[in-house]
N, C-alpha and C positions, 0 to 999 in steps of 0.2 A: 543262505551262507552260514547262519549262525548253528543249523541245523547239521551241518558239514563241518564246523568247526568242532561241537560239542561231539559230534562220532571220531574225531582224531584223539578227541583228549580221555574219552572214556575210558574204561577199564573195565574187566569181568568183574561181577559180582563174586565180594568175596575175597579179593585180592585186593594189595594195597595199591593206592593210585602209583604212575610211575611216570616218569618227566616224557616225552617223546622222543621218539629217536630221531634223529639229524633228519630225515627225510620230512616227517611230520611237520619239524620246527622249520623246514623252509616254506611250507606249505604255509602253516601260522601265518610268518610274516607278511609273505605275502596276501593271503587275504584279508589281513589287517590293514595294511598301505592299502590295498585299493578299495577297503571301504573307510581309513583314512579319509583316501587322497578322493575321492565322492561327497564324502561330507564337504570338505572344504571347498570344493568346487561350488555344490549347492549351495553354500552361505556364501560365498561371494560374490553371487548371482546379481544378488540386488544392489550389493556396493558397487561392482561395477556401470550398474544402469544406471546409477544414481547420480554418476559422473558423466552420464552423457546427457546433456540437457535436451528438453523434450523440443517441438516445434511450439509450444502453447510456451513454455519456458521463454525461449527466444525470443517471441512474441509480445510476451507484457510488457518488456521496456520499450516497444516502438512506439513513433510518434502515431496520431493518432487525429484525425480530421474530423468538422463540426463542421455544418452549415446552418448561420442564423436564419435564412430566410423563412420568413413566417411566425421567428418570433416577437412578438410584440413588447413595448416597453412598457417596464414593470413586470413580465414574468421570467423565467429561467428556463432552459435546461439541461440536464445532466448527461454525461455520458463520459464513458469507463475506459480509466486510463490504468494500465499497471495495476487492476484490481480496484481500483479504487475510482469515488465517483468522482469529477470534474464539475462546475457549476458554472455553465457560461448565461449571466443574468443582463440583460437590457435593461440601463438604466436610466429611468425618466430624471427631466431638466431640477425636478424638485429634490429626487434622489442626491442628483449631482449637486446641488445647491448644497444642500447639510454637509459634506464631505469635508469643507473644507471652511464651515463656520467656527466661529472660535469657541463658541459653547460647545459645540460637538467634541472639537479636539482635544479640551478639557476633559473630556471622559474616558480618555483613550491611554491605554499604558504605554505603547509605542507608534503614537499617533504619525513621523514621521517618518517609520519603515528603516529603522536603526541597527534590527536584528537583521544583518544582511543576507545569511542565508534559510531567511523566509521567502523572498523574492528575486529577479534574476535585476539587474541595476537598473534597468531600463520600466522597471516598476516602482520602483521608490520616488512615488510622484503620491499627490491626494488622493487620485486614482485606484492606485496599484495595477495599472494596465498601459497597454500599447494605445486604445483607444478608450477613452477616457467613455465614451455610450457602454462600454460593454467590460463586465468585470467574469475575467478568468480565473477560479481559486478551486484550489482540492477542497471539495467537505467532508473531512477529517477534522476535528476538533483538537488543539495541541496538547489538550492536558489527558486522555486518557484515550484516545480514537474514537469516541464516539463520533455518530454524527449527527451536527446540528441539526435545527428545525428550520426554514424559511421564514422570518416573519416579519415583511414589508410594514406591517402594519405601524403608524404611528399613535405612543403613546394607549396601550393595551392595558386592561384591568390587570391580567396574570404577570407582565412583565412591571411596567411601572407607567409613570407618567413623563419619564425621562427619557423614555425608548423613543428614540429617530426613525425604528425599524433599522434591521442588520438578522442575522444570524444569532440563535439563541439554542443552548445545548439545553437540553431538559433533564441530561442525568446530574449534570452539576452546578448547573447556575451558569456554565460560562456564556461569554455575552461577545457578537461582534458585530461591526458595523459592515453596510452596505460595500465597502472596500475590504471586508475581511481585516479588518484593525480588531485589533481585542481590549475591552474597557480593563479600568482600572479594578483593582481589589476583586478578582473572579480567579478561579481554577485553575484554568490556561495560562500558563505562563507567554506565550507568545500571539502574533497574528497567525494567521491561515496562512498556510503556502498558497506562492502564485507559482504556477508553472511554467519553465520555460515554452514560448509560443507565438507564434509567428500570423500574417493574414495574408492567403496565398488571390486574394479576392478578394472583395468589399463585406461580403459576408461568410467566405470560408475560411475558418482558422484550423491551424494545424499546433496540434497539443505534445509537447515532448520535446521539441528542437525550435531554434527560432534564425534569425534568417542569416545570420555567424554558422550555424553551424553546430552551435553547444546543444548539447540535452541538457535536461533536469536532471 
């Protein structure tokens, strides 16, 4: 085309250039509009798809099903909600003891789940859960998304001699306890989200919606 354009506009050698006559000039136009009207089509190729959400799209915000069986008390595990991980951990009788000691609670910035949209209502217990054996929390860290590290462990050389075990970020110090509570004087401004979530069974919960009907 540009090739067909540049022979309408030429001129003999030697001669001055000279405007084209009316027939040329509609030719111009139009093969400018339709390579225009081409361009703009191809750029808004991808604005247009980009307004139609994919199936994977759709998909992330669904609710999302776990089955404990076989996990045992005292470990965890993860699985992937909206991108992000989920931590459904079984928690032993001693775990649940520290939760709700008063020493413990004392180290907690918002020890009784104050910030209310960290949690869905029906978790702002010592808990932060529907069944107080099993703690549901996104690990997502509030102060910067990392994520945390696991560490049940009580009283650790690298942490201190203060740690209950909870949740421990490594990029910035922050610190949380076995219900996702976050200590005082750390990083993180808030607890861990709980997720809205429901137990359709003794041991399968379902992650995203709870039994209202609300999502997260």
């Amino acid at each position: 085309m540009d090739e067909a354009v540049n022979n309408l506009t030429s001129t003999e050698p030697g001669k001055p250039d000279t405007a084209p006559d009316p027939a040329r000039r509609k030719i111009l136009v139009a093969a400018t509009g339709i390579a225009g009207g081409a361009a703009l089509t191809a750029a808004s190729i991808p604005f247009i798809a980009s307004m139609t959400p994919s199936e994977r799209a759709r998909a992330a915000g669904a609710p999302v099903s776990a089955d404990t069986i076989g996990l045992e008390p005292g470990t965890q595990l993860t699985v992937e909600w909206r991108g992000v991980p989920v931590w459904i951990l079984r928690r032993t009788e001693a775990m649940l003891k520290v939760l709700d000691d008063p020493r413990h609670l004392a180290k907690l910035a918002d020890p009784g789940s104050d910030v209310k949209n960290q949690q869905p209502t029906y978790a702002r217990n010592a808990y932060r859960s529907v069944n107080p054996e099993y703690l549901v929390v996104v690990g997502i860290c509030t102060h910067l998304g990392c994520v945390p590290t696991s560490r049940p462990d009580v009283s650790p050389a690298d942490i201190g001699a203060d740690w209950d075990g909870g949740y421990f970020c490594p990029c910035h110090g922050s610190k949380f306890d076995l219900a996702g509570r976050v200590w005082r004087n750390v990083p993180a401004p808030t607890n861990l989200v709980i997720p809205a979530h429901h137990y359709v069974s003794e041991t399968k919960i379902v992650i995203g919606r709870d039994t209202e009907g609300a999502a997260s």
